[in-house]
C-alpha positions in Angstrom: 0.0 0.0 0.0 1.5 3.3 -1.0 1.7 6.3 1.9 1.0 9.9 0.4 -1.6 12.6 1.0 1.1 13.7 4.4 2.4 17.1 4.4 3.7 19.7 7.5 4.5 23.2 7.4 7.0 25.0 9.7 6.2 27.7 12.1 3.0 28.2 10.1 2.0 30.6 13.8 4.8 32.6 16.1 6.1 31.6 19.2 3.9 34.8 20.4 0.3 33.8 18.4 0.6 30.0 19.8 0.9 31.5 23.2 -2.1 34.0 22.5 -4.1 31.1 21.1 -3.6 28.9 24.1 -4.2 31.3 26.9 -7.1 32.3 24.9 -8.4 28.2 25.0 -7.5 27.9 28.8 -10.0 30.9 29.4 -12.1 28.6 28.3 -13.8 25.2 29.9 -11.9 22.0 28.8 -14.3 18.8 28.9 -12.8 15.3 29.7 -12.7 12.9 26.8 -11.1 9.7 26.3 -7.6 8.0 26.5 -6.7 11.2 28.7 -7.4 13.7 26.3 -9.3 17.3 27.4 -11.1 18.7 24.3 -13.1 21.9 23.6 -15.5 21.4 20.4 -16.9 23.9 17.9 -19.2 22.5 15.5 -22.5 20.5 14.6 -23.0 17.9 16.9 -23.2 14.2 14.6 -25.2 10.9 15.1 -22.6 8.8 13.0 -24.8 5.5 13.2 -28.1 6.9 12.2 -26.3 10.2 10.1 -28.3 12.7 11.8 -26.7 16.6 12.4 -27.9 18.5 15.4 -26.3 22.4 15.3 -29.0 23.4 17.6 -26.2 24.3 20.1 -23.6 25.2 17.4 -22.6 29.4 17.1 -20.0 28.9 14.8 -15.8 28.4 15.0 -14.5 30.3 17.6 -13.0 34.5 16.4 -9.1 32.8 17.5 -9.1 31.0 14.3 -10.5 33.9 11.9 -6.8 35.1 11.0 -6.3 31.3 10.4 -8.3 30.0 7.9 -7.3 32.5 4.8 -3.6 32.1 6.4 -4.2 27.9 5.4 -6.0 28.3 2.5 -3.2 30.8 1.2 -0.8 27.9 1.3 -1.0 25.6 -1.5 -3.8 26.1 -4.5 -4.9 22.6 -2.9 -6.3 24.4 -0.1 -7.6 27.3 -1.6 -11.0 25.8 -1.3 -10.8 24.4 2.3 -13.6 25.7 4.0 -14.2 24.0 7.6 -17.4 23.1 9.3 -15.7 22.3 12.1 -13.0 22.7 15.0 -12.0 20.6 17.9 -9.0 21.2 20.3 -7.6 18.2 22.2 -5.3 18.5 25.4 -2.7 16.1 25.6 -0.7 15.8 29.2 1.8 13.0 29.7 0.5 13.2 33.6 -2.9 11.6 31.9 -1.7 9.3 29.7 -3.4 11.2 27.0 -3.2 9.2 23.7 -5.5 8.4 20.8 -5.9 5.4 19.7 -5.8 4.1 16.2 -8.6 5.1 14.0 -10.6 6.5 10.8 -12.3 10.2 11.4 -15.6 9.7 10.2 -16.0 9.6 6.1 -20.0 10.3 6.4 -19.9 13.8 7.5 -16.3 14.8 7.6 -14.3 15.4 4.1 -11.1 14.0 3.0 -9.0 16.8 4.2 -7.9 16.9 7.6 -6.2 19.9 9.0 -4.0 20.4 12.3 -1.9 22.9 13.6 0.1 21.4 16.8 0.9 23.3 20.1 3.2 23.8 22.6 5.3 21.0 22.0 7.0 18.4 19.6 4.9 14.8 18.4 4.1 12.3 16.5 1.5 11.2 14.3 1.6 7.3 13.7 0.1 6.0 10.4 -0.5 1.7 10.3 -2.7 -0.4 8.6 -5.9 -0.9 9.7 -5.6 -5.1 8.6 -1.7 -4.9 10.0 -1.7 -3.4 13.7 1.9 -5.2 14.3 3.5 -4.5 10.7 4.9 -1.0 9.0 3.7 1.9 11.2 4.9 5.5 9.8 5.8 8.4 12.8 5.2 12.0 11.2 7.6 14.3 13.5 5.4 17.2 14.1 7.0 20.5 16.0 5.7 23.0 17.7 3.4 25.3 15.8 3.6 23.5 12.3 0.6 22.8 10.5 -0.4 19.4 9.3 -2.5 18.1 6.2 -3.9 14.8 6.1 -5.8 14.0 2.7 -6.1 10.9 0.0 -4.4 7.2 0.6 -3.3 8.6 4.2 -7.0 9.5 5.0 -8.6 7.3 3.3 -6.3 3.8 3.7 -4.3 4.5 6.6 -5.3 4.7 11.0 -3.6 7.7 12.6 -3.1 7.6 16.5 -0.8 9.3 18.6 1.1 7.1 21.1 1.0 8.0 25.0 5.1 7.7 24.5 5.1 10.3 22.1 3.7 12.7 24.4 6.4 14.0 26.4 5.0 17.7 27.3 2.0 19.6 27.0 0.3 19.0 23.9 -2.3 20.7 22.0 -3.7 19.8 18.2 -7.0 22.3 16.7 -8.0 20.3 14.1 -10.5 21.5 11.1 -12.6 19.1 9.3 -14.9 19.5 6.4 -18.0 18.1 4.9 -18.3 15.5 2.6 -19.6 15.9 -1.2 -22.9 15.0 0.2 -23.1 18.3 2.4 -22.0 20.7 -0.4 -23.2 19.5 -3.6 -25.8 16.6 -3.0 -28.6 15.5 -1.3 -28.2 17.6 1.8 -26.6 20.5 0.4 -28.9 23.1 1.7 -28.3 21.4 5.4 -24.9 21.7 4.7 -24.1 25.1 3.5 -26.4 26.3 6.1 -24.1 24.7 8.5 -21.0 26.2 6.2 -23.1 30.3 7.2 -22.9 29.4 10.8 -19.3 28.5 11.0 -18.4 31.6 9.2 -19.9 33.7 12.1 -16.8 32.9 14.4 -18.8 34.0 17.6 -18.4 30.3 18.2 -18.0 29.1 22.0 -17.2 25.3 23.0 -19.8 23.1 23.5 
């Protein structure tokens, strides 16, 4: 099985924005999750198994990533049209054990680009097989502040985790996700670009 669709970007925020954006998230209320992690979500809440969308409690992605979003989409004429629906921040501590355990993101609801930009301090993002836990895993260094793309055979073919080893410090990863064909040009387009006008708000708090 061939591994593209990976790529990272250097310093794509300054020393001084990451600390803005993280004082501005621990202003905020982190909620437990699993495996250790704390999380802070903006975006519709999903029903995977029945594929029903609730944004009744949904105002939008937060103002912090407003400077963001053309910042990414100014990157590579790939992204130009990389418009997320959603944003999630996840709180790794090594005094947790926070981890994440191999896995697919959704492919219902959430499109084949994945974006993160990673926090505070250096890790790694493990790709494996989903039919060979024990064979080829590949690590993706990713440093402070650089920004991380996820798209194609490494979406699509390959489980990403991140190890509790590999988290050595504070960690934080905002992720953006986007919606699948289905939301933007088929049968629930008009659900999904109404979700698309309330993201664009960024008067979003967490949920």
């Amino acid at each position: 099985m061939p591994f593209t669709g990976v790529r990272v970007w250097l310093d794509f925020v300054t020393e001084a924005e990451e600390t803005a954006l993280v004082a501005q998230m621990d202003a905020w209320p982190w909620t437990d999750s699993q495996s250790g992690r704390r999380k802070q979500d903006f975006g519709p809440k999903a029903n995977f198994k029945k594929k029903k969308v609730k944004a009744a409690n949904f105002t939008g992605l937060p103002a912090l990533a407003r400077p963001l979003i053309p910042r990414l989409q100014a990157l590579t004429a790939d992204l130009k049209d990389f418009v997320p629906v959603e944003q999630c921040h996840l709180d790794y501590e090594p005094s947790r054990g926070a981890a994440i355990v191999p896995h697919f993101d959704d492919f219902w609801l959430w499109g084949e680009r994945l974006i993160t930009l990673n926090l505070l301090s250096t890790t790694f993002l493990c790709f494996q097989l989903p039919d060979e836990p024990d064979a080829l895993e590949i690590a993706v260094p990713l440093p402070p502040r650089s920004l991380l793309e996820v798209k194609g055979v490494a979406r699509m073919a390959w489980h990403h985790a991140v190890h509790r080893q590999d988290v050595s410090q504070r960690r934080i990863a905002m992720t953006w996700r986007e919606l699948t064909p289905e939301f933007l040009s088929g049968e629930r387009q008009a659900e999904g670009h109404a979700l698309l006008d309330l993201a664009a708000t960024y008067t979003g708090l967490p949920m």
